[in-house]
N, C-alpha and C positions, 0 to 999 in steps of 0.2 A: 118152421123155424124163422125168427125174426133177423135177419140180416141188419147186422151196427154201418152204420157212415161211416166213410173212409176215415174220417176225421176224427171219430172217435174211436176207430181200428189203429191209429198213427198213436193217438195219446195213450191210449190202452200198451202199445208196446214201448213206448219210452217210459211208463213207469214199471214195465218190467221190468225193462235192461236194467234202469235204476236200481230198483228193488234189486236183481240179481248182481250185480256191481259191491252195494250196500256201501262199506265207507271209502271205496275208493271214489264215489261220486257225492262223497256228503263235502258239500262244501264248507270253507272252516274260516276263509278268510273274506272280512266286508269291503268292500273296494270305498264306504266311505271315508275307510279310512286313510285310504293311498291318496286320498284328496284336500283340499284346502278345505276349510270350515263353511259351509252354504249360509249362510243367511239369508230369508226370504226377503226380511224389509229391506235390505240392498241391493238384490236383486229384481223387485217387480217394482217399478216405476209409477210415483203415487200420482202423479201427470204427463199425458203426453197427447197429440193430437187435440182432439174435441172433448176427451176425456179428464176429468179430474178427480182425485178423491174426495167424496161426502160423505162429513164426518156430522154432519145433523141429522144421519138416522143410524140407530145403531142397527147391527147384522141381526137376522133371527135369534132367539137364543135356544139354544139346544138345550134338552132335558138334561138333567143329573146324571142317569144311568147312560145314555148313550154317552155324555162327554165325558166322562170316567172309562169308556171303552176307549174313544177315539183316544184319551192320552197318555194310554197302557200303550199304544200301537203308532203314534206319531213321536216324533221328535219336535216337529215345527209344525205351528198351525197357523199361515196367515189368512186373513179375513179381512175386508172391506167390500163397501160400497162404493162404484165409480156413477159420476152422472154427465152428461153431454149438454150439449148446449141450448139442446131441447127439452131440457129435463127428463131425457131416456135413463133410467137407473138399470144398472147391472151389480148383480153381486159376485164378488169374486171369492172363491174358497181353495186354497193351497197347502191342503197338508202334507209333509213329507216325512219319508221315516227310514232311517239307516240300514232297515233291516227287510226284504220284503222276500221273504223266506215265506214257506206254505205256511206255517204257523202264523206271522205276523202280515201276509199278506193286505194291501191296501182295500179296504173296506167301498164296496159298488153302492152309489150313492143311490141305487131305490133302493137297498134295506135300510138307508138311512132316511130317506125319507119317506119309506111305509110307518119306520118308528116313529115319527112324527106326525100319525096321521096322515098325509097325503096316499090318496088313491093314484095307481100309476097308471094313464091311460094308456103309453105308447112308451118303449123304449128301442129304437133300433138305431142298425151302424152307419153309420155315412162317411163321406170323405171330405173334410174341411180343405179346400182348396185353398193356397196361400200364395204369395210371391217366392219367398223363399222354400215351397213342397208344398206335399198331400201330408195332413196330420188325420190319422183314423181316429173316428169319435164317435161317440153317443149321442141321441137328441132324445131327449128323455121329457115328455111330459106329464106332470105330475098335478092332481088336483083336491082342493079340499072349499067347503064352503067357502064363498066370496071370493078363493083366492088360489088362481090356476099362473103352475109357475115353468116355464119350459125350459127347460137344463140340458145344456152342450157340454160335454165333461170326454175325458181320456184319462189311460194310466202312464203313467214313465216305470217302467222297469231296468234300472241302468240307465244305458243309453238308449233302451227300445224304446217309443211311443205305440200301447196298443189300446185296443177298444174291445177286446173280449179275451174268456178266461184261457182259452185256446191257444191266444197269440201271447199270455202272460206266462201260460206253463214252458210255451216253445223258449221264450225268452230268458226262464229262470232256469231250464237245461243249458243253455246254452255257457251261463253263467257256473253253474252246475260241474260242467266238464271240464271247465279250467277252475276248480276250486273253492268258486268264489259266492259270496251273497251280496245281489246287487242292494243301492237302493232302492226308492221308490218315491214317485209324487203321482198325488190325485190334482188335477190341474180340471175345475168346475166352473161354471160361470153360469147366470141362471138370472131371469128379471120376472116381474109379476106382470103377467097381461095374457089376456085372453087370445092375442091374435099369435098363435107360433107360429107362423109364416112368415110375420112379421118381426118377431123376436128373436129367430133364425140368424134373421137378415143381420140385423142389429149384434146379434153374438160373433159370426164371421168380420164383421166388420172393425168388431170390439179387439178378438183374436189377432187379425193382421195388423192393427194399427200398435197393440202392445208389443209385441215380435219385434216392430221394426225399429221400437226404441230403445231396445235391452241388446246387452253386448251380445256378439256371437257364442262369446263362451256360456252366457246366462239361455238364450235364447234356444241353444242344442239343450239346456239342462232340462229345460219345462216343456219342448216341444220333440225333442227327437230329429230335428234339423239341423244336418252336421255342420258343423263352425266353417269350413272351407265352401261352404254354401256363398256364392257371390251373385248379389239382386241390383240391378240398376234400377232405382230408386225416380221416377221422375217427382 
């Protein structure tokens, strides 16, 4: 007999109790709505640091059928190009969605970029070190002819920031137990280059320099960094 991982012994019995619960644990109410209106383009800063927005190349364009999925399931989709002073481009991908219930859950960006063709060499968890925390993330890379792309990507469930489906279910129990359905945002960042080592680098660096120019209350919203978080800044 094949003995299950603890971890999968843990999730296994939180969707029973669930299940055995049934609507005393179905949750009914969305907390986006206990909140002010999010807007992405006032929230994510079109410059700051070394960074700027480049608006002389437009973003990938997704197929038909996948962006008919994505905006059955998002509310907001921002999208840009940022580029440095050395011409390092990143892309940024932000979609958010009111509702991140098992049904409308936030879409893990290698199905989205298998549909697109890209073969996924590597996807595993890391911990994005910051000034102001640890953000658990993805380093995901992805490849198709001429064009090898290395993607640093997390989920927000609420207020959680997680990096696998594990810490997304804990999260959306959590939410669960007091009545509620959190949001959610896919928070992606991703450049064309061969070297991920190097791309890596340039995405952490990308990561902490945006953080530190968005208000506290934006900055807990995309990263999972609580607002009373205090960084002395040299």
């Amino acid at each position: 007999m094949v003995s299950l991982p603890k971890k999968s012994l843990l999730l296994l019995a939180c969707m029973l109790i669930a299940t055995s619960l049934g609507f005393l644990l179905k949750p009914t109410f969305k907390i986006a709505e206990q909140d002010s209106k999010l807007d992405l383009e006032t929230m994510i800063p079109k410059q700051f640091s070394e960074w700027q927005q480049d608006q002389s190349i437009a973003p990938m364009v997704v197929n038909p059928e996948l962006q008919q999925s994505l905006d059955e399931i998002y509310t907001q989709v921002l999208t840009r190009i940022y580029v440095n002073k050395d011409g390092y481009r990143i892309m940024l991908s932000i979609p958010y969605g009111k509702d991140q219930s098992d049904d409308l859950a936030a879409h893990d960006p290698k199905g989205c970029y298998s549909g697109q063709g890209f073969q996924i060499l590597s996807n595993r968890q890391e911990v994005l070190n910051t000034l102001f925390g640890d953000i658990p993330v993805r380093r995901m890379e992805a490849s198709m002819p001429s064009r090898d792309e290395p993607v640093t990507y997390w989920f927000m469930v609420g207020e959680y920031a997680v990096n696998n489906d594990w810490e997304r279910k804990k999260a959306q129990f959590r939410y669960a137990l007091k009545g509620q359905i959190p949001d959610g945002i896919l928070f992606r960042i991703s450049s064309i280059d061969a070297d991920s080592k190097s791309a890596y680098q340039y995405h952490s660096m990308f990561v902490e320099e945006i953080l530190r120019e968005m208000s506290p209350e934006y900055r807990a919203k995309v990263s999972g960094l609580r607002k009373h978080t205090t960084v002395e800044l040299k």
